[in-house]
N, C-alpha and C positions, 0 to 999 in steps of 0.2 A: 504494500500500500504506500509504504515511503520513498518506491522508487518511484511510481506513478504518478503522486504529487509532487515530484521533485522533476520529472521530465514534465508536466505540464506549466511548473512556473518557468524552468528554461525557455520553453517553448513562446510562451508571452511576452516572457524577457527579448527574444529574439523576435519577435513580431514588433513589439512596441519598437526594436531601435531599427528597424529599415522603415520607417513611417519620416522620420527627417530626410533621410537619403534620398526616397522618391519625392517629397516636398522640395528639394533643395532645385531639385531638373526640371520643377515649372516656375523660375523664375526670369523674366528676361535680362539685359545685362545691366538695367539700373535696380537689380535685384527687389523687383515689383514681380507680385505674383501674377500671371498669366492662367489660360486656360488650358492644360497637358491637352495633346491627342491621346487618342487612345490606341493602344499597344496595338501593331497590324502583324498578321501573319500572311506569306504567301503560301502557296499552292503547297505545298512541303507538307507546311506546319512550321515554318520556321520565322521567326521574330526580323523584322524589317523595319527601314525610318518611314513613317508614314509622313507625307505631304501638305 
């Protein structure tokens, strides 16, 4: 039981800290927030810059 609750606060812990990281890549260069696209994949499956 205490390793279950011990991999589910890791888990949050590492959830909560890429929450800045993705904030930080919609900001434009006078570091104002913008609107992100949203992630595109092409034909693959694979992760691409969307337009």
């Amino acid at each position: 039981m205490k390793k279950l609750v011990l991999a589910l606060t890791a888990l949050s812990l590492l959830g909560g800290a890429a929450t800045p990281s993705t904030a930080a890549a919609c900001r434009d260069k006078h570091r104002k927030f913008i609107k992100c696209p949203k992630l595109c994949r092409d034909a693959k499956g694979h992760f691409k810059k969307c337009t």
